[in-house]
N, C-alpha and C positions, 0 to 999 in steps of 0.2 A: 504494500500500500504506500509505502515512506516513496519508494525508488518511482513510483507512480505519481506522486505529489511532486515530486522533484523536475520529472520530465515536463509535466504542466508549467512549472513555475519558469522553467527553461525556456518556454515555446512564450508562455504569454509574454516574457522578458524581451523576446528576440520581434517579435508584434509590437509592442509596444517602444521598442525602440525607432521599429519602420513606421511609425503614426506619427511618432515626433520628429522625428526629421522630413516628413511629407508639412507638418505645419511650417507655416513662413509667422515670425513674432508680428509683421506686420500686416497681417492679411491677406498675404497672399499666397505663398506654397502650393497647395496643388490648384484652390479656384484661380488662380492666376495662370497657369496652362489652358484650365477651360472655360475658359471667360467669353464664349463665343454668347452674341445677341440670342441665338435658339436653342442655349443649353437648357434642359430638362432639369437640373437643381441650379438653381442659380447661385453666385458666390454665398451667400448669408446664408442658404443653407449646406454648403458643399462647408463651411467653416463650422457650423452646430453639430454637422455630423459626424467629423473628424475630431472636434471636440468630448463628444457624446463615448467618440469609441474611445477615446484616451482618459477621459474619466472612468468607462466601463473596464478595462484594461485593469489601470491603477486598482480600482478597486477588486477585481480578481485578486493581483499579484497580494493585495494585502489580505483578503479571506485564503487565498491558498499557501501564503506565508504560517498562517495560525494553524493549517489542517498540517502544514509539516511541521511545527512545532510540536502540539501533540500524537502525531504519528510516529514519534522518532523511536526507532526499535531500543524498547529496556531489557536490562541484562539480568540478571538474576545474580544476586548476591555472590556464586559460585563462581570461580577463578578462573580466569580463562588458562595460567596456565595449570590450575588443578584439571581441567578438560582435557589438555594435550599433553600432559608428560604421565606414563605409565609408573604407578607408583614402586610398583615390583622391579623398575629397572630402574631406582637408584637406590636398592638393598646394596649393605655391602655383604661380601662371603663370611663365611664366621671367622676360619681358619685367617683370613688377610689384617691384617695391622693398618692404620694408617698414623704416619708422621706428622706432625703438628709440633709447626718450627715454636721455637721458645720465645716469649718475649720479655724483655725488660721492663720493671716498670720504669716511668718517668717523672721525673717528683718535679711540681709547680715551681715555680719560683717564689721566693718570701717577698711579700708585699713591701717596699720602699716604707721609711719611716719619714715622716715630714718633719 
């Protein structure tokens, strides 16, 4: 479901990139290619619509930002690597020794007297 919400957020991202760069800040963008006297939408509405869809866009990206928030696959308390390391293969043999180097301790140093 998560990798589902993701491919959506991908697509409506890459749509709503090509909305905003089809608008012009000043008016013009795409009705300014089709500015012809017998165009069938005329500018003011070739601009509400382009609008319409970049507000409808936005507000996707933001309800399917929130469905993959809570989509996000939860783990279960258990350890991923308690899942992948076989517990029986890091027994050691009875008969085998292991060495464990010596260490020094190391004394602080006495705090400075004022």
């Amino acid at each position: 479901m998560y990798t589902v919400i993701v491919i959506l957020i991908l697509l409506v991202c890459l749509f709503l990139a090509v909305v905003v760069l089809i608008q012009n800040s000043k008016g013009g963008g795409l009705a300014a290619n089709f500015s012809a006297p017998n165009q069938i939408m005329g500018v003011r509405k070739t601009t509400e619509t382009i609008e319409r869809i970049t507000w409808g866009l936005a507000i996707a990206l933001g309800v399917l930002s929130l469905l993959a928030t809570m989509a996000i696959p939860r783990h279960s308390n258990e350890s991923v690597i308690e899942t992948q390391v076989d517990p029986n293969a890091l027994n050691v043999n009875a008969g085998s020794t292991v060495a464990v180097p010596a260490t020094t301790p190391v004394e602080a140093p006495a705090p400075e007297a004022e």
